[in-house]
C-alpha positions, 0 to 999 in steps of 0.5 A, a space after each residue: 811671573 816676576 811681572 805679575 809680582 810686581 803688578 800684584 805687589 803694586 796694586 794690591 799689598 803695598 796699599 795694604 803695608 804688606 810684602 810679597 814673599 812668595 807666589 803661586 799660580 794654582 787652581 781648585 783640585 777636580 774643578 773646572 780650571 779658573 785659575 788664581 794665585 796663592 800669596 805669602 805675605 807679611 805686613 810691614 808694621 809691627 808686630 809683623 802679621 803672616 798671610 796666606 791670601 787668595 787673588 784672582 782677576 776680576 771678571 772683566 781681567 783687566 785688573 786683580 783683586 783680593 778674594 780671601 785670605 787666611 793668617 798663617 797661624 790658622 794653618 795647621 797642616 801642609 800636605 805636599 802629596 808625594 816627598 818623592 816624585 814631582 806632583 803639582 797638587 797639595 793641601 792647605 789644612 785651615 778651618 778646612 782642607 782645600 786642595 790645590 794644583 799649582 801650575 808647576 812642582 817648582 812653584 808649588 816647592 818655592 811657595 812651601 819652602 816660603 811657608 816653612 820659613 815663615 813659620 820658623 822665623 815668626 809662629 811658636 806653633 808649628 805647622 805639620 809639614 807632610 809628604 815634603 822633601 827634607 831639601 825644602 826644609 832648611 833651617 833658618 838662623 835666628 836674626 832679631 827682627 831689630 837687626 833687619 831695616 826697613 825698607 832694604 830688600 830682604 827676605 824672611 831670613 838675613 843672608 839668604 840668596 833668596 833674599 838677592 834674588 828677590 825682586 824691591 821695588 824702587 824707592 822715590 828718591 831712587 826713580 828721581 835719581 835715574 830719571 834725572 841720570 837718563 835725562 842727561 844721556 840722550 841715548 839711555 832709551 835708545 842705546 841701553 848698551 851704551 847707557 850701560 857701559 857709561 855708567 860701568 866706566 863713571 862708576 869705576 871712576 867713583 870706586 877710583 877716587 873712593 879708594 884715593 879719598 880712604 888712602 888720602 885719610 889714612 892719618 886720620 883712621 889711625 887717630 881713630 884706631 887709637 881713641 877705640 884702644 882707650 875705650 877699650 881700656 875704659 869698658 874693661 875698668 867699668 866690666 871690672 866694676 860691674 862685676 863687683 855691684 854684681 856680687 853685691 847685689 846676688 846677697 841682696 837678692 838672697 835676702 829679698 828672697 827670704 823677705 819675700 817668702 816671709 810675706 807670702 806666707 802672711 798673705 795666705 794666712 791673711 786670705 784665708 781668715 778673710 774666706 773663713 770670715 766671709 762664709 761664717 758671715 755667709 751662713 750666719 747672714 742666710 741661715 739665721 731666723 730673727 727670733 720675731 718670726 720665730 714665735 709668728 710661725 709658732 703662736 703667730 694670730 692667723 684671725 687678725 690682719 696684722 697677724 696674718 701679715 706677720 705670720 707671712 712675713 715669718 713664712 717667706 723669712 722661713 723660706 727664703 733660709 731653707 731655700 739658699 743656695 749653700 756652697 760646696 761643704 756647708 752640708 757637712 758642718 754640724 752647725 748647718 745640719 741642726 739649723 736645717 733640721 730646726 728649719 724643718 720642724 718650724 716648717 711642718 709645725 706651722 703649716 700643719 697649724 695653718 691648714 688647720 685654721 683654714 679647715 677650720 675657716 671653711 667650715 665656720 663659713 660654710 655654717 654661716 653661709 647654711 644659716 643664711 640660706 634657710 632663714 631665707 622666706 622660701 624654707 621658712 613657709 609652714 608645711 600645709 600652706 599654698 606653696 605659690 601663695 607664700 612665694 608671690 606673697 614674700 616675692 622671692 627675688 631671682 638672685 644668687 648670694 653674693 660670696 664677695 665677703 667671704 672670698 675677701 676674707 680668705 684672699 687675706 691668706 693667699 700668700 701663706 697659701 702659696 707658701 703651702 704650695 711651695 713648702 708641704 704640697 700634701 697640705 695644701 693639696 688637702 686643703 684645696 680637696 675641702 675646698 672643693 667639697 665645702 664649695 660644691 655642696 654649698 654652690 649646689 643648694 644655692 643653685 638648685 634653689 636659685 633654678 627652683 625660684 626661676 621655675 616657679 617664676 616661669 610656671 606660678 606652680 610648685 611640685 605638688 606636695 612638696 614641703 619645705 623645712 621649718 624652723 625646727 628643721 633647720 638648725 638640724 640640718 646645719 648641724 648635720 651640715 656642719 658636722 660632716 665638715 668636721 671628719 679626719 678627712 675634712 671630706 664633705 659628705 651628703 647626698 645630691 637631692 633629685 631635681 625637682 620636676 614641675 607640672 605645668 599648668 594651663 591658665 586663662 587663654 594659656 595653650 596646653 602643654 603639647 601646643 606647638 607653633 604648628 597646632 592644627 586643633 583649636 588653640 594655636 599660636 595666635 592665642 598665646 600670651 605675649 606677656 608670658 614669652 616676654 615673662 620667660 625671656 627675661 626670666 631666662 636672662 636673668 639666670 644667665 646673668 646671675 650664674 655668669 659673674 658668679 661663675 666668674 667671680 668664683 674662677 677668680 678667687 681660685 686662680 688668686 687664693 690657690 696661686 694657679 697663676 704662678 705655679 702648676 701643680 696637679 697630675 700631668 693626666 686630665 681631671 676626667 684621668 684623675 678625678 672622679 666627679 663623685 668624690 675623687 682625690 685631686 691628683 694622683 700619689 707621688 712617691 716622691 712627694 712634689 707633684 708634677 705639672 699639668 699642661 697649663 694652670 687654665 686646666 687646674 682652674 677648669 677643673 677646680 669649677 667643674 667640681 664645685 659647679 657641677 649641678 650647673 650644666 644639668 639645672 640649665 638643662 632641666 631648665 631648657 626642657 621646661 622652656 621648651 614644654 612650656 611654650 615652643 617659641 621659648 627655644 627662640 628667645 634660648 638659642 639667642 640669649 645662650 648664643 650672647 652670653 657664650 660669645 661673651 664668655 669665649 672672648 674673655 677666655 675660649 677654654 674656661 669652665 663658664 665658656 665650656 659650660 654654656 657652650 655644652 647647654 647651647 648644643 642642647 638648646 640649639 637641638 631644642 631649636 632644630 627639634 621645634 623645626 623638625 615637628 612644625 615641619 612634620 605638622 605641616 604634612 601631616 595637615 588635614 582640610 574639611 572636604 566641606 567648607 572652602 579652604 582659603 589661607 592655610 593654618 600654616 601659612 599663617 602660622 610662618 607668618 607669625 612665626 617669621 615676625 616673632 623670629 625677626 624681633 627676637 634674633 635682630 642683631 643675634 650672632 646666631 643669625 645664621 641657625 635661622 636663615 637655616 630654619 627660614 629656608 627649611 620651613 618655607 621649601 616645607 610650607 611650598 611642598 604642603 601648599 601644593 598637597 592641599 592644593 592637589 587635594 582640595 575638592 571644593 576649592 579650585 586649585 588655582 585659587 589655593 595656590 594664588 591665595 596662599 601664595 600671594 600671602 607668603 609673597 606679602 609676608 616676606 616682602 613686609 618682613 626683609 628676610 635677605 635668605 628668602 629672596 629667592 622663595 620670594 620671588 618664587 611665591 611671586 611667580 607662583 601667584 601670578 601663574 596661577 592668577 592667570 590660570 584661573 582666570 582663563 579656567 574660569 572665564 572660559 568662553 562666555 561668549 560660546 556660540 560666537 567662539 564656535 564660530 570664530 574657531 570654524 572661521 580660523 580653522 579655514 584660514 589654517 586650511 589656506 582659505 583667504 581671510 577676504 574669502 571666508 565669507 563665501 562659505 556657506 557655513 560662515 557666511 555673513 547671514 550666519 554671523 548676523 544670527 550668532 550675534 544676536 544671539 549674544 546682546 549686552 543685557 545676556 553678556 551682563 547676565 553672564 558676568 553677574 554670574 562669573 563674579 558670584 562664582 568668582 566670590 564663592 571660590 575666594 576667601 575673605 581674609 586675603 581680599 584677592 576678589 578685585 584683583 581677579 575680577 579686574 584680571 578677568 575684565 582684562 581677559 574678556 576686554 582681549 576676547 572682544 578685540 580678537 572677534 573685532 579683529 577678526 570681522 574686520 578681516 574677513 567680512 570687510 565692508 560688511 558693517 557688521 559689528 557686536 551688539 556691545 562694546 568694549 565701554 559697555 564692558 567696562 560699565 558692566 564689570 563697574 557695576 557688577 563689582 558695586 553691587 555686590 
């Protein structure tokens, strides 16, 4: 063990400046067994520091390192398990406990009777040493640290025999000393008995001529004795001296003690004029209103800026002396009470004159806004006059009134509203209630007159014997208007007028109002007026373009004015929970008076323009449904330009009322859509063809084609691209399906020749339009025409050539019997004779007589519009041109050498066909 001190003394504590004291070999309790030492330590600088330090050996074992270590003072308990018996384990209590076994009970002692050592000689706070014999705990006697000098071996308490025992490390010098001692003895290594007695007897002659050299000066230490006698004489004198400054210093002290006093006094009387000055300036500083704002808040103009501006300044001055902080015992001052309660009266009386202006505000903006809403052209038509006649001749402008003057007006207010909101929520709930029905009547009016403009523009008709307010009408209706503004509630009253229903009228080539895309009757899509979708179109989109910023502008002002930015102040339920749409209060009573909060200020704002904008939603769909009785096309050019403007709104705010608003219409225009689909769909199966005439391309076809093209220009780069490839893929699998019904049906018209007619148009439609989701119906169509091009060719060729076909079949049903090609002509129904007599059966003016009549055939079957004759009849020439190379080749191989050869040839054909295609 006292090789390992030292290695560890070496290696690790002296690079540190520490000393080791005490060590133990010890392991962690009810774990494998690593085993690691326990080290007492302290550092050789002052002030003097206790460890406790954990070293282990490293993973390779050639070398020990430093792992942990915890200050003594950190120690709180030792536990030594049993007082009595000899047990290795104990415990360390720092942060937490950990539990040791020592290696051995007398290293497990050494070490705690090191720590308790430790702790008396340099910790005030002592450590509670538990279950430890009372022979470990000995007390040690108190040296100075002065008293101690480096560098000597010693322990933690002088005059220890542990502190012989002790291992030092040699100095410099002293390893100098006995390597040059060793070096002059030639057998100090190799005979250390030897070296040792030497050095016994060289140090026995030292202590020899030690004491001959002490006897030798014996003279002088008597000289020395005699000198330290008369200092001894000299320190008496200087104690005697001492003690008389002593006693005349101990009344000095009395005297300074009564000074002392004296001034202590002072200086508390000193800091308490200072504390009772420094909360009088407190209070003067925090709770004194300047008399300026006192007369703003009280006869303060609230019409001018200048006032206004005052009368904030007042506001926020009020504010900020009720609202301070006041110390521990301000309460209960008789001054502060009076000011508080003055603060309180100025407060009520100000807000109460400031909600007042504001009513007052709203309503004189309200009838100036009613009376510029009836002097408008539209009220002012006589009653008996062509309703349509005045409009186109005033040329009413499809536009909202702009209520920019008005919201700048009152943004002048917005701070002493905040101030409201902080200061009397009651008032200003009020308030924003009034504002709300102030706004919603009025928005009302102007948006349903705004829709009635756009229907009128949409149809060129008003309601039939609708009349409109004169002159007269008008000022009592403002002053109704007006008056319900004025009620104890401030509660707008009135009731919503029906929305108008227009009949729509058809004019010129206008198809009737149930025309659809898909009608079967006289009129159909074709005879549509482009002009009048474009009409709607623009119509539609200046609606939307109108209502857009004002529904914006609108939530801006709001979100400024009432100050939903910065503060939350409405019922924690939903306004659908708290409000009803017909009238309800805002939020809901608080006993307390201050409102709680709701999720977030987007909900107050959202709820706040679902009340003033509530006619919005059900005008745009009144709107839609006349769009779409119009003309169903119009649910086209709706879904896109809804889709637009949602998608715009949703990236200026997802969760606003505008986003909400337009996303709830855009369902209905999306199922107007889905409803314009579903009925052509329906139409296409319910299609009826004349048994008389030929049927040739299918009223549907045709009407996908132009449904197609108008489609493509309308949602070219649309967001909602995806609804129509949707559309795309329903109506052409529905225009498949009715295809080949009409074609099973068809008497007069072959089926082949439905199918290949029809389906080369939808081929040509879809390959001139680029729809990329159709690629496959393309192909599809592709295939479909070509199958039956070929059917009906084969069908209607057939064997022009009859009696030479007969032949040729006999002839190859003896091959299939096994008969040699080379030897068919031995049988006497196909021998050569016979086939010289079939042949001239058939010479070119017959076979061109036969064609003449194919083609005529041919034309009858085919219609006009698709221009598919040429193809098929050069299909047919085709075909023909393979029969006559088939009958060639088959003379050629069983009657070989015979000469035998067609009246006609295949040039002769192709002149034929020329010619019969020229003639007609």
């Amino acid at each position: 063990m006292t090789a390992i001190k030292h290695a560890l003394q070496r290696d690790i504590f002296t690079p540190n400046d520490e000393r080791l004291l005490s060590i133990v070999n010890v392991c962690k309790a009810g774990k494998k067994k690593r085993n690691c030492f326990l080290c007492a330590t302290v550092t050789t600088e002052r002030p003097v520091q206790v460890n406790v330090v954990k070293v282990k050996k490293s993973d390779k074992g050639d070398f020990y390192k430093r792992q942990t270590a915890w200050a003594l003072r950190d120690l709180a308990v030792v536990d030594a398990k049993d007082a009595v018996k000899e047990n290795p384990e104990f415990d360390l209590h720092f942060d937490k406990v950990y539990k040791w076994v020592a290696s051995s009970t007398v290293e497990k002692n050494t070490f705690i009777s090191c720590i308790w050592k430790l702790n008396q000689r340099y910790l005030r706070k002592k450590i509670d040493f538990t279950n430890v014999s009372s022979q470990l705990l000995e007390e040690l006697p108190k040296v100075a640290e002065e008293s101690v000098p480096s560098g000597e071996n010693q322990s933690v308490a002088g005059g220890d025999e542990e502190a012989v025992d002790e291992y030092q490390e040699l100095n410099a010098r002293e390893e100098q000393d006995i390597e040059i001692m060793m070096e002059g003895c030639e057998y100090a290594i190799s005979n250390a008995e030897a070296f040792a007695e030497k050095l016994s007897r060289e140090l026995q002659v030292l202590d020899g001529a030690n004491i001959q050299s002490i006897m030798a000066s014996e003279k002088q230490v008597n000289i020395l004795m005699k000198l330290l006698d008369e200092a001894l004489k000299e320190v008496d004198q200087i104690e005697i001296k001492l003690s008389s400054y002593e006693e005349m210093l101990q009344s000095v002290k009395e005297q300074m003690d009564q000074i002392s006093e004296s001034n202590h006094l002072i200086h508390l009387s000193n800091t308490n004029n200072v504390k009772l000055l420094s909360e009088i300036e407190f209070l003067v500083n925090h709770m004194d209103l300047a008399k300026g704002h006192i007369k703003a808040l009280q006869e303060g103009d609230l019409t001018s800026s200048r006032g206004i501006e005052a009368c904030t300044n007042a506001a926020d001055a009020l504010l900020q002396c009720m609202n301070v902080a006041l110390r521990p015992g301000h309460d209960m001052l008789h001054a502060v009470k009076q000011q508080q309660q003055r603060f309180s009266d100025l407060r009520e009386q100000f807000a109460r004159r400031l909600a007042s202006h504001l009513n007052s505000v709203f309503v004189q903006q309200f009838t100036q806004t009613l009376l510029q809403l009836y002097n408008k052209p539209y009220y002012l038509s006589v009653p008996g006059h062509d309703q349509s006649s005045t409009l186109a001749q005033h040329s009413v402008e499809l536009t909202l009134p702009n209520h920019h003057p008005f919201h700048r007006d009152l943004l002048r207010y917005a701070k002493l509203m905040e101030w409201l909101k902080n200061t009397d929520y009651g008032k200003y709930e009020g308030l924003t209630k009034n504002y709300m029905d102030y706004l919603s009547r009025l928005y009302e009016r102007e948006i349903k007159d705004f829709f009635e403009v756009a229907k009128i523009k949409m149809t060129g008709t008003t309601k039939e014997g609708k009349k409109f307010a004169t002159l007269p009408r008008k000022e009592s209706a403002v002053k109704q208007e007006t008056e319900s503004l004025h009620g104890s509630s401030g509660k707008l009253t009135g009731s919503t007028s029906s929305l108008n229903k227009l009949s729509v009228q058809s004019s010129g080539n206008r198809r009737s109002q149930s025309s659809s895309l898909l009608d079967m009757g006289n009129m159909s899509a074709s005879d549509l007026d482009v002009a009048d979708r474009t009409k709607f179109d623009k119509i539609f989109e200046q609606v939307l373009s109108e209502l857009e910023p004002l529904c914006l502008a609108e939530q801006d002002f709001i979100s400024k004015f009432f100050k939903l930015q910065q503060h939350q102040g409405i019922s924690g339920s939903t306004m659908n929970e708290a409000e009803e749409m017909d009238g309800g209060n805002l939020s809901r009573s608080y006993p307390s008076g201050v409102p709680q909060t709701i999720s977030s200020e987007k909900d107050m704002i959202r709820q706040m323009m679902t009340k003033i904008f509530r006619c919005i939603e059900p005008e745009l769909n009144n709107l839609i449904a006349l769009g779409d009785k119009i003309d169903s096309f119009n649910s086209l050019y709706m879904l896109v330009k809804m889709s637009h403007h949602v998608w715009t709104a949703q990236n200026v705010d997802p969760a606003s009322f505008l986003s909400t608003t337009l996303g709830n219409v855009l369902v209905t225009v999306k199922r107007n859509f889905d409803k314009c689909i579903s009925n052509q769909m329906k139409q296409m199966d319910e299609v009826k063809i004349s048994k008389k005439s030929k049927v040739g391309i299918l009223p549907f076809v045709a009407e996908f084609e132009e449904f197609a093209a108008l489609a493509e220009s309308i949602f070219k780069n649309a967001e909602r691209r995806g609804d129509l490839d949707k559309a795309y893929i329903k109506l052409i699998r529905a225009v498949f399906v009715s295809v080949e019904k009409v074609a099973n049906e068809s008497q007069k018209t072959p089926r082949d020749v439905v199918m290949m007619e029809n389906f080369h148009h939808i081929f040509a439609t879809l390959s001139r339009l680029k729809i990329s989701c159709l690629e496959a119906e393309k192909k599809e169509a592709k295939q479909k025409y070509t199958d039956h091009l070929q059917s009906y060719v084969i069908y209607s060729l057939g064997q022009p050539l009859e009696k030479l076909n007969h032949f040729f079949e006999g002839v190859e049903a003896r091959v299939a019997q096994g008969i040699r090609e080379e030897e068919v002509s031995y049988q006497l129904a196909f021998n050569k004779q016979e086939l010289r007599k079939v042949i001239k059966e058939y010479p070119g003016k017959e076979v061109k007589k036969g064609l003449d009549n194919l083609y005529k055939k041919v034309d009858k079957h085919l219609c006009e519009e698709e221009n598919l004759l040429q193809v098929v009849w050069h299909s047919m020439q085709d075909e023909f041109i393979r029969q006559y190379k088939h009958f060639e080749g088959l003379i050629a191989r069983c009657y070989p050498g015979s000469g035998i050869t067609m009246e006609f040839t295949i040039q002769d054909i192709l002149d034929y066909c020329s010619s019969i295609a020229q003639s007609h």
